[in-house]
PyMOL commands that place a pseudoatom at each C-alpha (Angstrom):
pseudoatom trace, name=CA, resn=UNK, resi=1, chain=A, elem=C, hetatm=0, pos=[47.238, -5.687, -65.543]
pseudoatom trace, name=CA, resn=UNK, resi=2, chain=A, elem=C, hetatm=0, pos=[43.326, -5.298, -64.353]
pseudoatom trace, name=CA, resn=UNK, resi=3, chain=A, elem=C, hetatm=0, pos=[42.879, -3.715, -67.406]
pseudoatom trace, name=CA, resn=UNK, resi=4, chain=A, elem=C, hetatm=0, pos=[44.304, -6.252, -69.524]
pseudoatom trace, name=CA, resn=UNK, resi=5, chain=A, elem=C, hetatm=0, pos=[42.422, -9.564, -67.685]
pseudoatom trace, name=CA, resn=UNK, resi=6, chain=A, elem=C, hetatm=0, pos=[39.115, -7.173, -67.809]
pseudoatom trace, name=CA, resn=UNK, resi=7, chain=A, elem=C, hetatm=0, pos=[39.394, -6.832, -71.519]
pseudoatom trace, name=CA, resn=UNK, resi=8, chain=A, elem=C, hetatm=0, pos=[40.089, -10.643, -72.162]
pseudoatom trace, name=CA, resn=UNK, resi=9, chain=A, elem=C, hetatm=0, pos=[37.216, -11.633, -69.775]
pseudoatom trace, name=CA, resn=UNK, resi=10, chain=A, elem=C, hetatm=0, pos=[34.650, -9.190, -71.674]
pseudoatom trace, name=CA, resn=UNK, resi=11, chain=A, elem=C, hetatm=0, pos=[36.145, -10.765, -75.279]
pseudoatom trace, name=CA, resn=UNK, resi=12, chain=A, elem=C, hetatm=0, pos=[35.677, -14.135, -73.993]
pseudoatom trace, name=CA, resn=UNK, resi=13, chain=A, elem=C, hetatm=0, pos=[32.132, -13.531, -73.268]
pseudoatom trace, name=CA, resn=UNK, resi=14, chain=A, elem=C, hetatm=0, pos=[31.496, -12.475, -76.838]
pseudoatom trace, name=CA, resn=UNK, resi=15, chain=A, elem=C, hetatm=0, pos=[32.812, -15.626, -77.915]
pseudoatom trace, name=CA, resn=UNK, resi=16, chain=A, elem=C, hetatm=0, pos=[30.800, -17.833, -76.421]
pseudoatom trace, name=CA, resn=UNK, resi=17, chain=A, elem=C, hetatm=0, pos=[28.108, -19.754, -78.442]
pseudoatom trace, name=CA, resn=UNK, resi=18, chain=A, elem=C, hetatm=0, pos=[25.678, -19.221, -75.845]
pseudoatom trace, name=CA, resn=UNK, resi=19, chain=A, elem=C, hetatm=0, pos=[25.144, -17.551, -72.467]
pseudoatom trace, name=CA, resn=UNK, resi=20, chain=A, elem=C, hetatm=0, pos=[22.643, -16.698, -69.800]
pseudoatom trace, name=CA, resn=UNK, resi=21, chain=A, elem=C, hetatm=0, pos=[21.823, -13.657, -68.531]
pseudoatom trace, name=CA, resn=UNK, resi=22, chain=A, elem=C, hetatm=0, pos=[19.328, -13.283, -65.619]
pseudoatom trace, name=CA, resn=UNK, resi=23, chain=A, elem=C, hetatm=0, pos=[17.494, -9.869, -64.491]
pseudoatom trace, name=CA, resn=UNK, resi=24, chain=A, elem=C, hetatm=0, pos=[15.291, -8.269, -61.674]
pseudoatom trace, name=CA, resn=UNK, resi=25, chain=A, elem=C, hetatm=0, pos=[12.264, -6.657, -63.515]
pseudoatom trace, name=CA, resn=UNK, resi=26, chain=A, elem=C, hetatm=0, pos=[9.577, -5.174, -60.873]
pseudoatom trace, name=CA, resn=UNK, resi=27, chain=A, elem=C, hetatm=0, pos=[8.547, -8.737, -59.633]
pseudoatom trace, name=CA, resn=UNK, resi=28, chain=A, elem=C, hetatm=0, pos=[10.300, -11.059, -61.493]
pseudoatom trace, name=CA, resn=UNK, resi=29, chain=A, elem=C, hetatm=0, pos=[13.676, -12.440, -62.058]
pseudoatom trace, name=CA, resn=UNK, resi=30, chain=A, elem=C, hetatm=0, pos=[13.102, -13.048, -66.180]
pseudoatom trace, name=CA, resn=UNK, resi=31, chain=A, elem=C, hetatm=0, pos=[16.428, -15.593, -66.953]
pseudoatom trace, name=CA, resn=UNK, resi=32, chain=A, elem=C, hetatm=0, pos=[16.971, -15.514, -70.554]
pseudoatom trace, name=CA, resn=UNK, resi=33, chain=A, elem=C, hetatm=0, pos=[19.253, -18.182, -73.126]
pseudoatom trace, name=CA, resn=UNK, resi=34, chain=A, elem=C, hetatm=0, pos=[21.272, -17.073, -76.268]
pseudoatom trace, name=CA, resn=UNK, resi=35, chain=A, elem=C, hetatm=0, pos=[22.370, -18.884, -78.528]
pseudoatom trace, name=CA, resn=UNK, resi=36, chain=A, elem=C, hetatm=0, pos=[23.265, -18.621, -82.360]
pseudoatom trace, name=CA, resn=UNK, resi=37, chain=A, elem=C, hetatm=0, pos=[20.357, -18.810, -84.327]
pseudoatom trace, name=CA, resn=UNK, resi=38, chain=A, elem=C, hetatm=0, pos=[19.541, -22.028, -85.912]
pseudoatom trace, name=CA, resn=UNK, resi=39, chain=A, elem=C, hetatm=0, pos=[19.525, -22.898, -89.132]
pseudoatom trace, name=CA, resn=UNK, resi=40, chain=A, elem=C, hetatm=0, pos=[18.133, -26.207, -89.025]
pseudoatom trace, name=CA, resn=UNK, resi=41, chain=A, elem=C, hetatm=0, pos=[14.278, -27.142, -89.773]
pseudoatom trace, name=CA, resn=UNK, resi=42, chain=A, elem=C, hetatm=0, pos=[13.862, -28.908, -86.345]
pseudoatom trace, name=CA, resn=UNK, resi=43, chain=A, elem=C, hetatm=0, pos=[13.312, -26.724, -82.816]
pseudoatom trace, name=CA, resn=UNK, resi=44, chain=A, elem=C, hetatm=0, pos=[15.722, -26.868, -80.145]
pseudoatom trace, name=CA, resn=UNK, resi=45, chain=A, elem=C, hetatm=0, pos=[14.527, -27.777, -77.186]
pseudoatom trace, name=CA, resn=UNK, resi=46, chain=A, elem=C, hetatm=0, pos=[15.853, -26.390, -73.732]
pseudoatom trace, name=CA, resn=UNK, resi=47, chain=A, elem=C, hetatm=0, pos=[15.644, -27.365, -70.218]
pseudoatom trace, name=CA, resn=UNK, resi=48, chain=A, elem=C, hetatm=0, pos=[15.611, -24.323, -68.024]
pseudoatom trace, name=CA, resn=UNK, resi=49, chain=A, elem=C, hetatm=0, pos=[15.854, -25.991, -64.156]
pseudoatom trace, name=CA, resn=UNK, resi=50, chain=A, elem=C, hetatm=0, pos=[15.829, -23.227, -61.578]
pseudoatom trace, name=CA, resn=UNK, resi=51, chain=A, elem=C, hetatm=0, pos=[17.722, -24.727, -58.509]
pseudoatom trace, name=CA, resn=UNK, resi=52, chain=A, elem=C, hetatm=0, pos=[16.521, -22.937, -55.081]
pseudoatom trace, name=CA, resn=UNK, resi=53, chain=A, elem=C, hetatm=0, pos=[18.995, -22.448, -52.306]
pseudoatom trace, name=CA, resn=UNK, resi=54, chain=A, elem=C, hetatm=0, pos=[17.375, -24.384, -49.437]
pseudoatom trace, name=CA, resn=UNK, resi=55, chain=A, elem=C, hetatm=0, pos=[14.543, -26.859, -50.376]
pseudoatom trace, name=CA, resn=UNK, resi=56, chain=A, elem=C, hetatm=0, pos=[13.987, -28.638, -53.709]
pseudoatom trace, name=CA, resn=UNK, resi=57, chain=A, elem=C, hetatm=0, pos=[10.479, -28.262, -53.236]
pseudoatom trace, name=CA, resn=UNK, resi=58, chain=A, elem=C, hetatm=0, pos=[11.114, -24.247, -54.502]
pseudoatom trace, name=CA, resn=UNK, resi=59, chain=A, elem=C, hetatm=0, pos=[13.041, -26.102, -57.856]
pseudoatom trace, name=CA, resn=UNK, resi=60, chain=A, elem=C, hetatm=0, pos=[11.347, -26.122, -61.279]
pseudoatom trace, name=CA, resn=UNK, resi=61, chain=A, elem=C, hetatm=0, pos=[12.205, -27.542, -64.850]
pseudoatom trace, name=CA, resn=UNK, resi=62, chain=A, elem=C, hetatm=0, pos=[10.782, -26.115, -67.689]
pseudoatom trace, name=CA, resn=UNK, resi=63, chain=A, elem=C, hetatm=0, pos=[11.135, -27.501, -71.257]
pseudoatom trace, name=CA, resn=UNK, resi=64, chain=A, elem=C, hetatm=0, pos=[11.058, -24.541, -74.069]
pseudoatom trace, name=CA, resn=UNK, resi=65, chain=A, elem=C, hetatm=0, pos=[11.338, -24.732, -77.390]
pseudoatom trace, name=CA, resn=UNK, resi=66, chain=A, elem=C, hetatm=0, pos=[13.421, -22.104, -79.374]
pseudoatom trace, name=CA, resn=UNK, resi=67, chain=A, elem=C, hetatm=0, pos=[12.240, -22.286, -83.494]
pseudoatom trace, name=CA, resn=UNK, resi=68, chain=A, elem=C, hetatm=0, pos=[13.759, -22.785, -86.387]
pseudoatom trace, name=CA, resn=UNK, resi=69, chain=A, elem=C, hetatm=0, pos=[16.070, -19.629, -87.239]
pseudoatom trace, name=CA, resn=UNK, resi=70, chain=A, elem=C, hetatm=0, pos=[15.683, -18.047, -83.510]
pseudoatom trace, name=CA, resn=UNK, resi=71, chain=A, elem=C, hetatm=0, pos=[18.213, -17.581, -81.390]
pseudoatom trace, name=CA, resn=UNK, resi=72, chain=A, elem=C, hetatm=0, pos=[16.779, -16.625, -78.065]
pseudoatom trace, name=CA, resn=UNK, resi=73, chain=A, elem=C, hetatm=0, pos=[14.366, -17.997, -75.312]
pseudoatom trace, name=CA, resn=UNK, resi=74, chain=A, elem=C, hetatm=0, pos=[13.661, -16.923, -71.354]
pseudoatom trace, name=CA, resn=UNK, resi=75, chain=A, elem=C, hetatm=0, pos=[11.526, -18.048, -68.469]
pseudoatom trace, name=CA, resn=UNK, resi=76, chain=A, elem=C, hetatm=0, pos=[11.065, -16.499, -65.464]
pseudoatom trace, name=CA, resn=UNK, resi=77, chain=A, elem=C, hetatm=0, pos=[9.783, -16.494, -61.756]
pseudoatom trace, name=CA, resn=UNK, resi=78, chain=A, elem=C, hetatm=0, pos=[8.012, -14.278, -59.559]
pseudoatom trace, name=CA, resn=UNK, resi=79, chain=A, elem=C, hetatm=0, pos=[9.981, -13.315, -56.657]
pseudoatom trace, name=CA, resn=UNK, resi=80, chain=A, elem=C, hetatm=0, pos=[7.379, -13.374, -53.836]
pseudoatom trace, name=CA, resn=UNK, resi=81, chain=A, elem=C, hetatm=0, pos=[7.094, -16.356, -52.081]
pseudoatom trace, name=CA, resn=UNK, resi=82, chain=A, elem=C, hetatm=0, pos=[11.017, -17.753, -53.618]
pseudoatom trace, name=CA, resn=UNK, resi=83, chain=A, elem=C, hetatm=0, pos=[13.124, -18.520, -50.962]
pseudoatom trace, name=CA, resn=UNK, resi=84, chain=A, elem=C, hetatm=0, pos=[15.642, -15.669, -49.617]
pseudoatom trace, name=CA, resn=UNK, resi=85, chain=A, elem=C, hetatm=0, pos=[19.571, -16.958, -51.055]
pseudoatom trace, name=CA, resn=UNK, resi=86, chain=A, elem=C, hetatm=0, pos=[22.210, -17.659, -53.623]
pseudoatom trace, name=CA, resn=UNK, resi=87, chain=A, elem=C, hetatm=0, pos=[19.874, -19.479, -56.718]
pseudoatom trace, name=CA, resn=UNK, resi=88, chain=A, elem=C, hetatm=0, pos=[21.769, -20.792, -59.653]
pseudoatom trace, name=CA, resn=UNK, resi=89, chain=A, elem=C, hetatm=0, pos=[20.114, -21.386, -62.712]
pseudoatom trace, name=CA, resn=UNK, resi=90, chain=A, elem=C, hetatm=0, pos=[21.045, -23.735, -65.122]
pseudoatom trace, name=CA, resn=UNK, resi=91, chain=A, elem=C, hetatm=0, pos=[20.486, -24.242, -68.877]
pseudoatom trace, name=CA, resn=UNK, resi=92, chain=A, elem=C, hetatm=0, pos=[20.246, -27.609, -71.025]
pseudoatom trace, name=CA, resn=UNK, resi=93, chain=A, elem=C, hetatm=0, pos=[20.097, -28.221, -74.458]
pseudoatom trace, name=CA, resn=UNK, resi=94, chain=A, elem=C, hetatm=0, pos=[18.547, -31.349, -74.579]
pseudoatom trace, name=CA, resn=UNK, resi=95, chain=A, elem=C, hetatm=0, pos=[20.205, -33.077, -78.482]
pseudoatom trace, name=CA, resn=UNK, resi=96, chain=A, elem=C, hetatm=0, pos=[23.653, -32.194, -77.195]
pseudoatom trace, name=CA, resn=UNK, resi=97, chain=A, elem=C, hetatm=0, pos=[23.564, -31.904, -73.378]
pseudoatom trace, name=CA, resn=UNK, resi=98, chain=A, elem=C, hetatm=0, pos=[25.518, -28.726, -73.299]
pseudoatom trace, name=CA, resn=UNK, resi=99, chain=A, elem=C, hetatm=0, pos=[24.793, -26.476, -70.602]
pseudoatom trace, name=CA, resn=UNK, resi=100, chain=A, elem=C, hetatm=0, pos=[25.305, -22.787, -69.311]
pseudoatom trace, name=CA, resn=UNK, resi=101, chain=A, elem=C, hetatm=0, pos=[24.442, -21.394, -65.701]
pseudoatom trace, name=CA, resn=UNK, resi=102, chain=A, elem=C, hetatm=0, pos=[23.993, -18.335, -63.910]
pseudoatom trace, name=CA, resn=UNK, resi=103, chain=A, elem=C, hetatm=0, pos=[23.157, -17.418, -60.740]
pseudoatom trace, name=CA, resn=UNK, resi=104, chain=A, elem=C, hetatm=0, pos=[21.544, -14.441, -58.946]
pseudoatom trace, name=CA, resn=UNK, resi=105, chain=A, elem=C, hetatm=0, pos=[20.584, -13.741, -54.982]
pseudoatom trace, name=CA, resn=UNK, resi=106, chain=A, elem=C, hetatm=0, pos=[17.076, -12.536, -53.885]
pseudoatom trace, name=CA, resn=UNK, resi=107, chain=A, elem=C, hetatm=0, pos=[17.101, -11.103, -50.528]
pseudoatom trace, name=CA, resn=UNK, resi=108, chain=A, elem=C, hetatm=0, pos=[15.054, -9.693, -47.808]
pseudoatom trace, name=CA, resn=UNK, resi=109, chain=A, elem=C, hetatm=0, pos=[15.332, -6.293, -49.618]
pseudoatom trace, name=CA, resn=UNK, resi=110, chain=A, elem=C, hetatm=0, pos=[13.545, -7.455, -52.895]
pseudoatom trace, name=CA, resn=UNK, resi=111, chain=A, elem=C, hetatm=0, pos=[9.878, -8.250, -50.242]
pseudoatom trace, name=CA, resn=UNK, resi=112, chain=A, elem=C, hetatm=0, pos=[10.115, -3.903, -50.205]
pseudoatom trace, name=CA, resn=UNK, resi=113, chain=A, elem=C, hetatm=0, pos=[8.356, -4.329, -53.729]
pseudoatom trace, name=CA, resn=UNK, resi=114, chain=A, elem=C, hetatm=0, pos=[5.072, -5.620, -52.115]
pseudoatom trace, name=CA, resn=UNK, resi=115, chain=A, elem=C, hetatm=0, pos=[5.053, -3.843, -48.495]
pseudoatom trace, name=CA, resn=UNK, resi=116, chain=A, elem=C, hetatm=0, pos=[1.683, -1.709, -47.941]
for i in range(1, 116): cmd.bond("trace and resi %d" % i, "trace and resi %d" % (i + 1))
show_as sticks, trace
zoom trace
């Protein structure tokens, strides 16, 4: 039965239209959007907003622009100085207000990076 509800989660994901996928890379956590590619001749414009754990004042909104025929985009942040905790981030696209969101922890452990 694990099997089976594994299987049907991992077939799900392929069907999705669009998903997020965040990563660690040395000092970053690099979030990154995709979608199908467009085929439209206008951009699609994204609103990556990076909600912090603790204090809004660690937040940030980003609008990015994915062109014509391209189906991906990312943003990222550098993880010294982000406050330790559970961050979600969360997608937008701004013509039809659908959204995705992920969310990843950075911990005490992830400082190690930039000890002398």
């Amino acid at each position: 039965m694990k099997k089976f509800a594994l299987l049907i989660f991992i077939l799900s994901s392929f069907l999705q239209a669009s998903f997020l996928k965040c990563e660690k890379k040395e000092n970053r956590i690099i979030c990154t959007y995709f979608s199908d590619r467009s085929d439209s001749s206008n951009d699609v414009i994204l609103k990556f907003h990076w909600i912090s754990p603790k204090s809004p004042l660690d937040d940030r909104i980003k609008e990015i622009n994915i062109p014509p025929n391209y189906g991906s985009a990312y943003d990222y942040r550098f993880i010294p100085g982000r406050i330790h905790g559970h961050w979600t981030v969360k997608v937008t696209k701004k013509d039809t207000n659908e959204s995705v969101q992920t969310y990843f922890d950075i911990n005490e452990s992830d400082d190690e990076f930039f000890s002398n």
